[in-house]
N, C-alpha and C positions, 0 to 999 in steps of 0.2 A: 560072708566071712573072708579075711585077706590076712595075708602074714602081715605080724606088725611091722616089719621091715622093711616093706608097700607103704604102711600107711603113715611110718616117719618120713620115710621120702616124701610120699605126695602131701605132707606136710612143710615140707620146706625144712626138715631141721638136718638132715644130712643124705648124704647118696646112701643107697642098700650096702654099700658095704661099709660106712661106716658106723649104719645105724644098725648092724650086724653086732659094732665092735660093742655101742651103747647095750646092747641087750644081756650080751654076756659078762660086763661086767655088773649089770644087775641095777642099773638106772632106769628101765623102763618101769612103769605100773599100768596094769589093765584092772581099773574099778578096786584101787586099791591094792592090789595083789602084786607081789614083784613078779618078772614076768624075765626068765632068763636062758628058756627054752628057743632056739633060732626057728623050728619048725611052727610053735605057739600062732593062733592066730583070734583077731578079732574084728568087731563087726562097727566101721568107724563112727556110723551114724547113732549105734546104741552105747557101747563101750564107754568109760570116760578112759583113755589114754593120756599118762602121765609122763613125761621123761626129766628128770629131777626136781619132782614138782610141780611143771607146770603141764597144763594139759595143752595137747596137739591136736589142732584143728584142722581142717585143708583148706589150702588156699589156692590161689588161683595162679597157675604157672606162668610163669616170665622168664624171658628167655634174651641174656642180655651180651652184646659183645663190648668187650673194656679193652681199651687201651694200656696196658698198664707199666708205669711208669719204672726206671732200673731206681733200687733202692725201696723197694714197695713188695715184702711177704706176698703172697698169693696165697694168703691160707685168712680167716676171719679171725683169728688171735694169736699172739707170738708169744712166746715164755720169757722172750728177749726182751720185747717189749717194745721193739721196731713196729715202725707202720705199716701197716695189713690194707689187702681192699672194702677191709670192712669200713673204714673212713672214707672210701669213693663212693661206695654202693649205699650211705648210709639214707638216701633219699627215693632209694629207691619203693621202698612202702614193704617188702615182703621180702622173707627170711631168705633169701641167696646164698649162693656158695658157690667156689669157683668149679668150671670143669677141668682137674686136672692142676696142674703146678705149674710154673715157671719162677726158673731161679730168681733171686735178690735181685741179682745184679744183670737180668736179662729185660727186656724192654718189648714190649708187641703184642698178639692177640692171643684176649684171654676171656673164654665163653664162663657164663656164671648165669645159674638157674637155681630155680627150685623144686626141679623135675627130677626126681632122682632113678625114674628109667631113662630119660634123658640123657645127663650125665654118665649113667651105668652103660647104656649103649655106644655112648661115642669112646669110652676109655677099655673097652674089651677088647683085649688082643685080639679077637678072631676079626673085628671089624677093619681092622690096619687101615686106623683113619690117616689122613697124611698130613702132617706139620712139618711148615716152609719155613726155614730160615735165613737171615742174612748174616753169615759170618766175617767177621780179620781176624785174622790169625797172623802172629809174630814169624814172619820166612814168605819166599816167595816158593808158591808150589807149581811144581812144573807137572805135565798132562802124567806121567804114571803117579807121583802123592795125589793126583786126585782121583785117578782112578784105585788108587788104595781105598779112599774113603767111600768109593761107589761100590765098591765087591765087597767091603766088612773089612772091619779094625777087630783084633784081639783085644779086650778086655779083661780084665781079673773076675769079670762073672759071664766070661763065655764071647763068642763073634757077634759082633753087631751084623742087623740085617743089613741088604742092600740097599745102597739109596743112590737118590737122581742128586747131580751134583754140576755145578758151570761156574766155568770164573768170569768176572763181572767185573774187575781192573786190577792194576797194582798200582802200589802208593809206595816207590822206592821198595824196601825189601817185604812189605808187606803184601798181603792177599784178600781182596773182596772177594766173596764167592757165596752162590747159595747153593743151597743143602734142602732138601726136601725126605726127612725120615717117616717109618711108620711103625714106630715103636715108641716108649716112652721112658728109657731107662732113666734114674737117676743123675743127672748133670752129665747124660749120656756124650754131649756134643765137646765140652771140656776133656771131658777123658778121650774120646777120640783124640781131639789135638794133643793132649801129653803123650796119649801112645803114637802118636807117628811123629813129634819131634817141631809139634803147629802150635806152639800155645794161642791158646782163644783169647785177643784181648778186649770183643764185642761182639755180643750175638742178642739181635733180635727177632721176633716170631711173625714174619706179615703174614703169616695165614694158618687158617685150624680147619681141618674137614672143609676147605675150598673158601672159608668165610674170612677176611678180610677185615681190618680195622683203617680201612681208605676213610681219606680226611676228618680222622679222629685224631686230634692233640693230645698227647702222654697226661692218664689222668682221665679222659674225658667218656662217656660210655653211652651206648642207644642202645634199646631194641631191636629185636633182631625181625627182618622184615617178613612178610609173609612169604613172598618169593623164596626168600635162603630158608624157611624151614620146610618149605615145599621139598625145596629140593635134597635137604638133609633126609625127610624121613622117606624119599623117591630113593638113597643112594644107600643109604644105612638104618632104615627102619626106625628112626625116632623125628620127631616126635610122636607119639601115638597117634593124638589129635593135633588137628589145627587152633589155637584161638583167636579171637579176633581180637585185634590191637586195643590196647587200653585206650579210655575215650580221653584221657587229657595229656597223649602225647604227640596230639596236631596242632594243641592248643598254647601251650605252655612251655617255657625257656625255662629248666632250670641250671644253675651253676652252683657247684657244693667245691667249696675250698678243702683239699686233704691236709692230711699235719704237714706229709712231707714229701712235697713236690722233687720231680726231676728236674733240677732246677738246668741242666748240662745238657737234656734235650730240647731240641726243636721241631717244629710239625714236619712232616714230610722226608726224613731223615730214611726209615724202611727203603719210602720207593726210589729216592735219588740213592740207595747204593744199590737197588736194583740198577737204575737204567745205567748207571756209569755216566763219565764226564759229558758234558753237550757238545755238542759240534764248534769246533775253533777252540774249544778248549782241553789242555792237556791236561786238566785233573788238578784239584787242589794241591798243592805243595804245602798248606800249613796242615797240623793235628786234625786228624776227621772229626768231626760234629755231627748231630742229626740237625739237618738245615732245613730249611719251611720249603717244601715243592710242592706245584699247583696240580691238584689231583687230574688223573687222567678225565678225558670227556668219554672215554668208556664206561667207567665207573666212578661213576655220580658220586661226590663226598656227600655224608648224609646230614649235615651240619643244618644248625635251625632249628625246629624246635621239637625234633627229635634226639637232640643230641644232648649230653649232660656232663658239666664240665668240670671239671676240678683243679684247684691251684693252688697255694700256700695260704696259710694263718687262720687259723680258726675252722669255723663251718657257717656259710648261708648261705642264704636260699632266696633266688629271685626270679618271679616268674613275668616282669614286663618283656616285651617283645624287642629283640635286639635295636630293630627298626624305629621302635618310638624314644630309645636311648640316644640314637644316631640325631633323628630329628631333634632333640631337647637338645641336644650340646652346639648342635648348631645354631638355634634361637639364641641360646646363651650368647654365643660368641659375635651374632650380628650384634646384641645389642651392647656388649661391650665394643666393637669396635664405633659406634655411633655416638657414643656420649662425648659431649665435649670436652675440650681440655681445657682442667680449671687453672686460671692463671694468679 
């Protein structure tokens, strides 16, 4: 026997606390019966569990890192009616949901499972997992506004904790810098800047619990490797278990087009404002952009056919190998350039 709360999550339909919220409003059913008691519990394998009708089966955990695009909800449906990541993950084969939030209009990594101790684990304040950012902000901050932001900003719901904080260049009056917090306030990093006078005019997430979206395109999303769940459940006790990799994602390329691509970014945009300008060069002078930069040789971009890609109009689905698309266009084009010219 298990709380049903257990057994929606390891169901894939939401994390323990939101299948908390399903219960008390009285959408669950166990063998018929509404089921609206949080402590209630039943036995997954005999029970038929129902949550608005349909029944909840377990599925098999996956565990996925997304890249996700600025202009793209991070929730699986919107009231607005704006695009969600449920249009990226749609190919994914099993019921996902993201870990955690990131704003509209924020860009970078965003973990999405169906593990909902999983999820539950990494967003518990007592785990103070660490999410890295890269922000600009409207002003140039000089070494004490940044140590403001490193000791705690006042909020209208109390002091932000401490965080790790470096600046990373200027561009005229503005400021690159990243930010490394371990909390998860509500559009926590925006109200810092209005309370110290930085308005945020970009901020994206290159890391989550140490996990990275290196050489993922906005949009695009893989499986998370045995390595990094190794190490997530070595530092913060999840996952439970280990599973072993789905058998057809060594095998297969696919790319699922979203409604509504980030059409204003480019690959590699996170780590080129990490590393700041290259050598000989003083820094872009035009509008910042997220620019295409060649992943580091420390960390492998995991591109190929683990990776899964998403970009405007519609939705499909293609699983030939990048490689024999390269080869075919190239046959094409010898044999146009070899035909004769008809006179």
């Amino acid at each position: 026997m298990e709380r049903i709360q257990k057994i929606l999550a390891a169901g894939g339909i939401a994390s323990r606390r939101a299948a908390e919220k399903l219960i008390t409003e009285g959408r669950v059913r166990v063998n018929g019966r509404i089921v609206s008691e949080l402590g209630a519990k039943a036995d997954p394998r005999q029970d038929r569990i129902e949550v608005d009708g349909k029944r909840v089966t377990a599925e098999r955990h996956v565990y996925l890192v997304l890249h996700k695009p600025r202009g793209v909800v991070a929730t699986m449906s919107d009231p607005e009616g704006r695009p969600t990541v449920r249009e990226i993950l749609a190919p994914v084969g099993a019921r996902v949901y993201p870990v955690g939030r990131l704003d509209f209009a924020t860009s970078g990594v965003l973990l999405a499972t169906n593990d909902g101790d999983f999820a539950e684990g990494l967003l518990h304040p007592k785990r103070a997992v660490p999410k890295t950012y890269v922000v600009k902000v409207n002003g140039k901050m000089k070494a004490e506004d940044m140590d403001r932001w490193r000791e705690g900003v006042q909020l209208e719901d109390g002091m932000t904790q401490r965080a790790e904080a470096k600046t990373l260049r200027f561009e005229g009056d503005k400021t690159w810098f990243e930010l490394t917090i371990k909390e998860g306030r509500n559009q926590q990093i925006r109200r810092m800047g209005e309370a110290t006078g930085f308005l945020v005019m970009r901020l994206a997430r290159i890391a989550f619990a140490q996990i990275t979206a290196e050489g993922l395109r906005p949009g695009e999303w893989r499986h998370m490797t045995r390595e990094e769940l190794v190490q997530l459940k070595k530092t913060y006790g999840v996952p439970k278990s280990i599973p072993a990799p789905p058998e057809n994602v060594m095998t297969n390329t696919r790319r699922t087009r979203a409604v509504h691509p980030d059409r204003g970014a480019r690959p590699g945009s996170d780590e080129r404002a990490r590393r700041g300008p290259g050598p000989g060069r003083p820094g872009p002078a035009r509008p910042a952009r997220e620019q295409r930069a060649t992943p580091s040789a420390a960390t492998p971009a995991p591109r190929g056919p683990n990776t899964h890609r998403s970009s405007g109009r519609g939705s499909s689905v293609r699983r030939e190998p990048a490689t024999a698309n390269a080869v075919s266009s190239t046959q094409d084009s010898d044999r146009v350039k070899s035909r004769p010219r008809r006179r």
